[in-house]
Backbone as JSON, one array per atom type, in Angstrom:
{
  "sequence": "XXXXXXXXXXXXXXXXXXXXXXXXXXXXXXXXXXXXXXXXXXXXX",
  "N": [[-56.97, 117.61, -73.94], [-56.42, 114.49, -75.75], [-58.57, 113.01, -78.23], [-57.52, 110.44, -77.89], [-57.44, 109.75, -75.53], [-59.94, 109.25, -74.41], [-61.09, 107.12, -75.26], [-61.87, 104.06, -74.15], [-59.2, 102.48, -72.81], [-56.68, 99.61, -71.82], [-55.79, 99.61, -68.43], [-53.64, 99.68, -68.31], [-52.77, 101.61, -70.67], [-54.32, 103.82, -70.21], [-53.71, 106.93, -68.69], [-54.99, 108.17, -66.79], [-56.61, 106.07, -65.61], [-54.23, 104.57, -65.13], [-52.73, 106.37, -62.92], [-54.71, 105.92, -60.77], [-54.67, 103.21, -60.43], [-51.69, 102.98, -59.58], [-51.88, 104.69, -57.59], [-53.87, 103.08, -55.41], [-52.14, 100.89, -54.94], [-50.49, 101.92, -53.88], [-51.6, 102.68, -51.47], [-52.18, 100.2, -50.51], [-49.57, 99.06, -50.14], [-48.83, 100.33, -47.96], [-50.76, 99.74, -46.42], [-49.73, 97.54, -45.68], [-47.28, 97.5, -45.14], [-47.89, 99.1, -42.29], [-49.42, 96.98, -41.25], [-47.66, 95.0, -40.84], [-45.7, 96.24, -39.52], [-47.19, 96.73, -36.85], [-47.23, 94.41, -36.31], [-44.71, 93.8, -35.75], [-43.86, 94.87, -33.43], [-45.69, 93.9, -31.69], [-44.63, 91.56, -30.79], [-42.57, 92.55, -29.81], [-42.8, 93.23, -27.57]],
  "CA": [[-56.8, 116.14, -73.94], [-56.69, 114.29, -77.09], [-59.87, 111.79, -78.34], [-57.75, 109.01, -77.57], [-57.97, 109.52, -73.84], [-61.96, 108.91, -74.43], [-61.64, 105.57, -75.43], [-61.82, 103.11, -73.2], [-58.28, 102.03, -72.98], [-56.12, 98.65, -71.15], [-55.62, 100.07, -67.62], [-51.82, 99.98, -69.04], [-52.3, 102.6, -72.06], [-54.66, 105.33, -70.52], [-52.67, 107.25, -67.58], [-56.28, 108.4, -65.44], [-56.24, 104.49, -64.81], [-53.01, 104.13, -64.3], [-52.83, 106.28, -61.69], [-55.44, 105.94, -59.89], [-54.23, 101.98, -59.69], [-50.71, 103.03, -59.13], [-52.43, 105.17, -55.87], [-54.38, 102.05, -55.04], [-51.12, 99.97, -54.82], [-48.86, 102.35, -53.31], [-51.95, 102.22, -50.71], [-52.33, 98.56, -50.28], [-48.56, 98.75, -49.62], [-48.9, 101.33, -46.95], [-51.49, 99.12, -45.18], [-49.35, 95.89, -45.34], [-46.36, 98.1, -43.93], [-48.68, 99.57, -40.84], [-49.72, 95.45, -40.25], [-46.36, 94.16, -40.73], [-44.98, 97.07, -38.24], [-47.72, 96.58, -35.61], [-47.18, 92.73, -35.59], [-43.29, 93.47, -34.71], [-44.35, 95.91, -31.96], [-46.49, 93.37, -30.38], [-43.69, 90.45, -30.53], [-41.25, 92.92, -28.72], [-43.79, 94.06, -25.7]],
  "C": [[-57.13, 115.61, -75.33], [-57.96, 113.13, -77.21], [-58.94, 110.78, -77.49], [-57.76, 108.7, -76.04], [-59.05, 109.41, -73.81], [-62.44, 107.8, -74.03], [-61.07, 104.86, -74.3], [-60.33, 101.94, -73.59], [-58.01, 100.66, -72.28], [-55.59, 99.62, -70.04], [-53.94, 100.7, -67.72], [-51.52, 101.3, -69.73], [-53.32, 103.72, -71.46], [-54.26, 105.52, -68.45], [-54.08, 107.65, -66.44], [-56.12, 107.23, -64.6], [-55.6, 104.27, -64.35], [-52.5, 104.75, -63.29], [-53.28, 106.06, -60.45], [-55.29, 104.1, -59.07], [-52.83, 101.52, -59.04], [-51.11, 103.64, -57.33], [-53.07, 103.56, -54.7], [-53.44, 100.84, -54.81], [-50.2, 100.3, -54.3], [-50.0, 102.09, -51.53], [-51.93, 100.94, -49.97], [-50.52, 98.59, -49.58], [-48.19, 99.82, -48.36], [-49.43, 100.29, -45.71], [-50.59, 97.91, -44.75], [-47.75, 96.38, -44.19], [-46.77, 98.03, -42.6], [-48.48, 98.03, -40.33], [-48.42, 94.85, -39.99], [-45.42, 95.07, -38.84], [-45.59, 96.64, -36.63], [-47.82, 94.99, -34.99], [-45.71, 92.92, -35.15], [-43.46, 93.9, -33.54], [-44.64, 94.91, -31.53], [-45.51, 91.81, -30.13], [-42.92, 91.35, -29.87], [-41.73, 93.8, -28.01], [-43.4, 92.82, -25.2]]
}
C-alpha cells in the first residue's frame, strides 16, 4: 500500500472508506427494500 493510503483522506479519495460507506448504503437500501416490501404484503392480506 502506498503512504498515501495513511493519510487521512475525504471519504471520496481513500477507497477503505469508500467502501465500507458504499457497504453501508447498499445496506440501508436493503433495509428500505425489506420495509417497503413488508408494507405491500400487509396492504394485500
Amino acid at each position: 500500500m502506498s503512504a498515501l493510503g495513511r493519510v487521512n483522506l475525504p471519504p471520496a479519495l481513500n477507497p477503505d472508506l469508500l467502501d465500507a460507506h458504499a457497504a453501508a448504503a447498499a445496506e440501508e437500501k436493503v433495509r428500505e427494500a425489506a420495509r417497503l416490501w413488508a408494507q405491500a404484503a400487509d396492504r394485500w392480506q
